[in-house]
VEXMARNU-667327 format. One record per residue (C-alpha): residue in three letters; x, y, z. Coordinates in nm, 3 decimals. Layout:
<recs>
+-----+---------+---------+---------+
: res :      px :      py :      pz :
+-----+---------+---------+---------+
: Ala :       X :       Y :       Z :
...
+-----+---------+---------+---------+
</recs>
This chain:
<recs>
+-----+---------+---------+---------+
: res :      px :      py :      pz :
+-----+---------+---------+---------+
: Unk :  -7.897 :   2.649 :  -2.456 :
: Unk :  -7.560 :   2.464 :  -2.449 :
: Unk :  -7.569 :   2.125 :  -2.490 :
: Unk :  -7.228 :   2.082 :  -2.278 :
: Unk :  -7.200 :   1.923 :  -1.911 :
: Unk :  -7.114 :   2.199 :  -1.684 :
: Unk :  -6.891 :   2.033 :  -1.382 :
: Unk :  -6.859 :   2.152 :  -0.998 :
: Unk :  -6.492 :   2.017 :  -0.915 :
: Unk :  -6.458 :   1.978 :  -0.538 :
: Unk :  -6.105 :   1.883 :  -0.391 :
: Unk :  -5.904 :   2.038 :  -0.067 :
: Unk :  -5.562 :   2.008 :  -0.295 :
: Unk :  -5.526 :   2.273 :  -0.577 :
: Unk :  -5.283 :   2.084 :  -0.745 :
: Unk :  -5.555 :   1.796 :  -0.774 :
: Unk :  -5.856 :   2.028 :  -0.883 :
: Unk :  -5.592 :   2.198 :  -1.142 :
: Unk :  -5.535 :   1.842 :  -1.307 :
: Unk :  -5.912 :   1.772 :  -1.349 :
: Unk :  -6.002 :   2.081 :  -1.478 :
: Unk :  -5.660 :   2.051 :  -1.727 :
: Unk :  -5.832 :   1.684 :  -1.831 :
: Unk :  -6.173 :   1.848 :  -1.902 :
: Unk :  -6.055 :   2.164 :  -2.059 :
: Unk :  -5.976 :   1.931 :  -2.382 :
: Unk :  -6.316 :   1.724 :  -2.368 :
: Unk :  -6.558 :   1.921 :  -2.599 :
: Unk :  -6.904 :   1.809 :  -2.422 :
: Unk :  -6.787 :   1.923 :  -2.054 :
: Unk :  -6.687 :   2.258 :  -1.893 :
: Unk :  -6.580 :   2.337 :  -1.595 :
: Unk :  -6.839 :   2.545 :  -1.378 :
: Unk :  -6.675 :   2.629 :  -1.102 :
: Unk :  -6.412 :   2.476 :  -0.823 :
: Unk :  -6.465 :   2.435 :  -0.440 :
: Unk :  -6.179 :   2.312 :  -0.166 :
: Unk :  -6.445 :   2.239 :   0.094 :
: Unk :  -6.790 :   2.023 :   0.162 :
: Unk :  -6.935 :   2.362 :   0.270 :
: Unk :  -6.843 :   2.580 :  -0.023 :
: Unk :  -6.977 :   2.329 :  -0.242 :
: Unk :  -7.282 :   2.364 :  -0.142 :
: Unk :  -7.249 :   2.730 :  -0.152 :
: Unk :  -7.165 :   2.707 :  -0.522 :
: Unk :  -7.406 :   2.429 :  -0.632 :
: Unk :  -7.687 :   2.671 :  -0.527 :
: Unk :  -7.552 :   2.947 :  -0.780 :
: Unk :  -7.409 :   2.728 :  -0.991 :
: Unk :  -7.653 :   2.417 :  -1.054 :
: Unk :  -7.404 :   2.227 :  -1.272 :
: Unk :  -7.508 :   1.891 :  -1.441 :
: Unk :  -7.230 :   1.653 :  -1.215 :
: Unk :  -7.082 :   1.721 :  -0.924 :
: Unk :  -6.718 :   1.543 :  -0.852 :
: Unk :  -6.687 :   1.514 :  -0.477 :
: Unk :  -6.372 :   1.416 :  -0.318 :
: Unk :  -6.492 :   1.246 :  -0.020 :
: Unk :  -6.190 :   1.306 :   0.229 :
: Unk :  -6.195 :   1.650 :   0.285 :
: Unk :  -6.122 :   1.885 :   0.623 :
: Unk :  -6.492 :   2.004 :   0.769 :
: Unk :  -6.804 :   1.822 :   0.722 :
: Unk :  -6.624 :   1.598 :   0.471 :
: Unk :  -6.695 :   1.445 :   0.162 :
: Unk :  -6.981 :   1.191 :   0.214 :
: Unk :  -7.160 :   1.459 :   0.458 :
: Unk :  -7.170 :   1.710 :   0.141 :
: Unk :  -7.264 :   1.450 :  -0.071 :
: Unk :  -7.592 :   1.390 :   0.186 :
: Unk :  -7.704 :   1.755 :   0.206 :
: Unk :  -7.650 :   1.781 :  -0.166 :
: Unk :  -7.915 :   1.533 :  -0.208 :
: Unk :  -8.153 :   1.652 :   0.052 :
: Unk :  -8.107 :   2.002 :  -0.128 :
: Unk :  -8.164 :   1.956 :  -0.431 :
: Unk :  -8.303 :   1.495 :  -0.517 :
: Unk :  -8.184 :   1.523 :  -0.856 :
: Unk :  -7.830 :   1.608 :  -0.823 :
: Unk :  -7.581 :   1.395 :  -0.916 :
: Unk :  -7.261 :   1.330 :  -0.783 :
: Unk :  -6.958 :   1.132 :  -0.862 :
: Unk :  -6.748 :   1.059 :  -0.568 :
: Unk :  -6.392 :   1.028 :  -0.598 :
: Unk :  -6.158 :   0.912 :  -0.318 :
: Unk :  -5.746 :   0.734 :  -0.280 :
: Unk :  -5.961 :   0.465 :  -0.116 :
: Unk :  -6.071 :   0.154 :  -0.242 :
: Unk :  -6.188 :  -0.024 :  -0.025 :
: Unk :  -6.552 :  -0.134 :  -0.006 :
: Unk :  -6.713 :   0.065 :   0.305 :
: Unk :  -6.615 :   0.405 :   0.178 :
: Unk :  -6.814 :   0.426 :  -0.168 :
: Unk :  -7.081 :   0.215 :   0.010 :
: Unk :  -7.111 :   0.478 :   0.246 :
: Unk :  -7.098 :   0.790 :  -0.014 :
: Unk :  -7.369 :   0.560 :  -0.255 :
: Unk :  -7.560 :   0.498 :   0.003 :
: Unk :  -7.546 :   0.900 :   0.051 :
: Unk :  -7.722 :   0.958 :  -0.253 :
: Unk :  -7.349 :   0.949 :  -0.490 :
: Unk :  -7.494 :   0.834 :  -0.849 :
: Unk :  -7.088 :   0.667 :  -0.923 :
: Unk :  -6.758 :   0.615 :  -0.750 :
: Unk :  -6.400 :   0.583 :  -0.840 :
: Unk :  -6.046 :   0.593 :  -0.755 :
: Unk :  -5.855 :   0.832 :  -0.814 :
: Unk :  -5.588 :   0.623 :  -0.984 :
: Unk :  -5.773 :   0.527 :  -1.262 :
: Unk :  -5.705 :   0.667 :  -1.600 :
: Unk :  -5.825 :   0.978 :  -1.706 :
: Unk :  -6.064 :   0.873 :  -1.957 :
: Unk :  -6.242 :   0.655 :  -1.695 :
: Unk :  -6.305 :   1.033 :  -1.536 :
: Unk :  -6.441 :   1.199 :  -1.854 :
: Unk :  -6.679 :   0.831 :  -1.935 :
: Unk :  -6.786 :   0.827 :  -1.575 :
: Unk :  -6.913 :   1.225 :  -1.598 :
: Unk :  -7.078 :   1.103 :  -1.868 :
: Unk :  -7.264 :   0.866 :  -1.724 :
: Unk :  -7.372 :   1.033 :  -1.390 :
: Unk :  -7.522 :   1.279 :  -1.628 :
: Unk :  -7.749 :   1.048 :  -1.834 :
: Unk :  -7.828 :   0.883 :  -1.489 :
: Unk :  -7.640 :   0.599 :  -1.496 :
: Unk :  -7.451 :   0.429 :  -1.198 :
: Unk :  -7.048 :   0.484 :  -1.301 :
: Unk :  -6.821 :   0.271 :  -1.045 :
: Unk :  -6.517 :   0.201 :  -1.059 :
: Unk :  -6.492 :  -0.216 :  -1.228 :
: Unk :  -6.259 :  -0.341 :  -0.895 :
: Unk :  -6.472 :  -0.137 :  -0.644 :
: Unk :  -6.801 :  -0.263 :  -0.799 :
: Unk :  -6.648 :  -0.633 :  -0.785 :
: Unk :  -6.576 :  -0.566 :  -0.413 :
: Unk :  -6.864 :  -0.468 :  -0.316 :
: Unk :  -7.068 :  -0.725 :  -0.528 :
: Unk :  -6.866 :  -1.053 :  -0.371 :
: Unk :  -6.904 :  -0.805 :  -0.038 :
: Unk :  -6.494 :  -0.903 :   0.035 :
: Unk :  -6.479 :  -0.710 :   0.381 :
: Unk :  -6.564 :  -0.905 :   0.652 :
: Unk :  -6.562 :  -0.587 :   0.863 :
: Unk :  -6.822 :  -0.403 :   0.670 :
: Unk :  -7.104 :  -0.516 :   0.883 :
: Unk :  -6.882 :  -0.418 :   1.239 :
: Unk :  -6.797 :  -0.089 :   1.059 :
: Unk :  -7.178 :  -0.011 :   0.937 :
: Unk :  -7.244 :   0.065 :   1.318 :
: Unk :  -7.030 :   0.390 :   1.320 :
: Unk :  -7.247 :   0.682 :   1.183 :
: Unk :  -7.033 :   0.871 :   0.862 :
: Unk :  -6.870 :   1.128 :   1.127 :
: Unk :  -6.710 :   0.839 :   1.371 :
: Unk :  -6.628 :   0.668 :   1.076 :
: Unk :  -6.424 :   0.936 :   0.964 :
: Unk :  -6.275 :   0.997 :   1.338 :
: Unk :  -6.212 :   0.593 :   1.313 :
: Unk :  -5.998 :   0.656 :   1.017 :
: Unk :  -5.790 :   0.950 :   1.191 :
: Unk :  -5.732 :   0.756 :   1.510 :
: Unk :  -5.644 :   0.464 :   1.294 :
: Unk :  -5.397 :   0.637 :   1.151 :
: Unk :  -5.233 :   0.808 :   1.401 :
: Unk :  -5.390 :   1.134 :   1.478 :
: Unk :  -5.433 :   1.284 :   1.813 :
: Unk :  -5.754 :   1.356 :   1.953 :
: Unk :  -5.661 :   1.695 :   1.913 :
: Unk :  -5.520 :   1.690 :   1.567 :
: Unk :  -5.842 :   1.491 :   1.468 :
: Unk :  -6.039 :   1.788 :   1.598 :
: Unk :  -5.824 :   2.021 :   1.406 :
: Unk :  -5.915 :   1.851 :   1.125 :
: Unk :  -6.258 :   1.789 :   1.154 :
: Unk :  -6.268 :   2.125 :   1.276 :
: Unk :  -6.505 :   1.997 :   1.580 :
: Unk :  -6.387 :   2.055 :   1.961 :
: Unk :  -6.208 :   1.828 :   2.082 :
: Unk :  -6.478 :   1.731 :   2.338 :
: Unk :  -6.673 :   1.597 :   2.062 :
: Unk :  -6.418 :   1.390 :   1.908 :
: Unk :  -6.363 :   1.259 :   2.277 :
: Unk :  -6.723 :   1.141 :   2.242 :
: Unk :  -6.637 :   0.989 :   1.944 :
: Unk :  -6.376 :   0.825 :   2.010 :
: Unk :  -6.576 :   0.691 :   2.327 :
: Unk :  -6.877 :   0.578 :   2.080 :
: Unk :  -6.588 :   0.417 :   1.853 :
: Unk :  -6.412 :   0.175 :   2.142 :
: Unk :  -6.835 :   0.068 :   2.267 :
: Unk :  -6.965 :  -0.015 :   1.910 :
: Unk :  -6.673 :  -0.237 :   1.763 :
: Unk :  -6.548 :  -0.366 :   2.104 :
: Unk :  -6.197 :  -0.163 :   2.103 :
: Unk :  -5.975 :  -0.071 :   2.334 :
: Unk :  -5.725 :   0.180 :   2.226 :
: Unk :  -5.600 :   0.337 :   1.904 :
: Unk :  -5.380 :   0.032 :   1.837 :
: Unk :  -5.668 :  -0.194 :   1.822 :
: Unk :  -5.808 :   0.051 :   1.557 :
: Unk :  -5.512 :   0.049 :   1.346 :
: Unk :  -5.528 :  -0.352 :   1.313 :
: Unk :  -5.874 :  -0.296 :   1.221 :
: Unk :  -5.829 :  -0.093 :   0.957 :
: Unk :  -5.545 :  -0.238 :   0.807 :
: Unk :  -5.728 :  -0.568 :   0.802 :
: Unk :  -6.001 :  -0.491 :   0.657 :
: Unk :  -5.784 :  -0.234 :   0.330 :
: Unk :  -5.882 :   0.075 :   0.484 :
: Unk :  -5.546 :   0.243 :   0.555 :
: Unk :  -5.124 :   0.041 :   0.409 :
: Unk :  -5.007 :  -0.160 :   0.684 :
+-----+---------+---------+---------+
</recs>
């Protein structure tokens, strides 16, 4: 039996999944199982693949990132994902941890942080990234309670709106009707006390979610 990691890479940019799989190609103890582009074809492939780690961008198109990361774990209890997002900010690897993710980091830390962190999700340790853990430790956002009442799916239409997107292009990329992201939106003004999309922006820029 092989005594090397096997890896599930899961990223909607090629170009991003291709530079992982370059990184691990050269580490000895971990091989690349297989590559997904979606939430939903990860879970596809975990169920043929059953690699040791899973590494989860959690902003994808579809279900999304922290979504996958949820069924994963309601799958299958011991697998173990590392999440990997642009973000870092506290509420999004709260969100994927509290999902079931076993580490978190950024995606502009250095390569061999990557490689350790694998590493460590496999032996079934936590692996976050040092600034993220001391965010969430000294709990720095002061909108993280406010924020907590969106469930993962209008948390992920907040960041859209915030940033621009039409209800429609939201939908597109959500790949929901746009009905539904209607309701979100809706569910989004009522639970932090919002009144339009600019409101949202301020929000989020306040509390590190999205560059002012």
């Amino acid at each position: 039996m092989s005594s090397r990691l096997h890896v599930l890479l899961v990223d909607d940019h090629t170009v991003v999944r291709m530079g992982f799989r370059l990184l691990l190609q050269t580490t000895p103890d971990i091989v690349v199982a297989g590559e997904a582009d979606s939430g939903e074809q990860a879970l596809e492939l975990y169920a043929a693949l059953r690699p040791d780690v899973v590494v989860m961008d959690i902003t994808m198109p579809g279900m999304g990132g922290i979504e996958a990361v949820r069924r994963l774990v309601s799958f299958d209890r011991d697998a173990r994902v590392l999440a990997l997002s642009a973000h870092e900010d506290a509420s999004h690897p709260r969100r994927v941890l509290k999902a079931g993710a076993c580490g978190y980091l950024s995606k502009r830390g250095a390569a061999e942080a990557l490689v350790q962190a694998i590493r460590d999700v496999a032996a079934g340790r936590i692996a976050l990234d040092p600034l993220i853990a001391q965010r969430l430790h000294a709990g720095e956002e002061a909108g993280a309670t406010v924020l907590a009442r969106l469930s993962e799916r209008e948390f992920e239409a907040f960041l859209g709106l915030a940033r621009g997107q039409s209800v429609q292009q939201l939908a597109e990329a959500m790949q929901l009707s746009a009905s539904t992201v209607g309701t979100y939106l809706y569910n989004i003004k009522q639970k932090l006390g919002l009144q339009n999309q600019a409101e949202m922006t301020l929000l989020a820029v306040r509390e590190g979610l999205i560059e002012p």
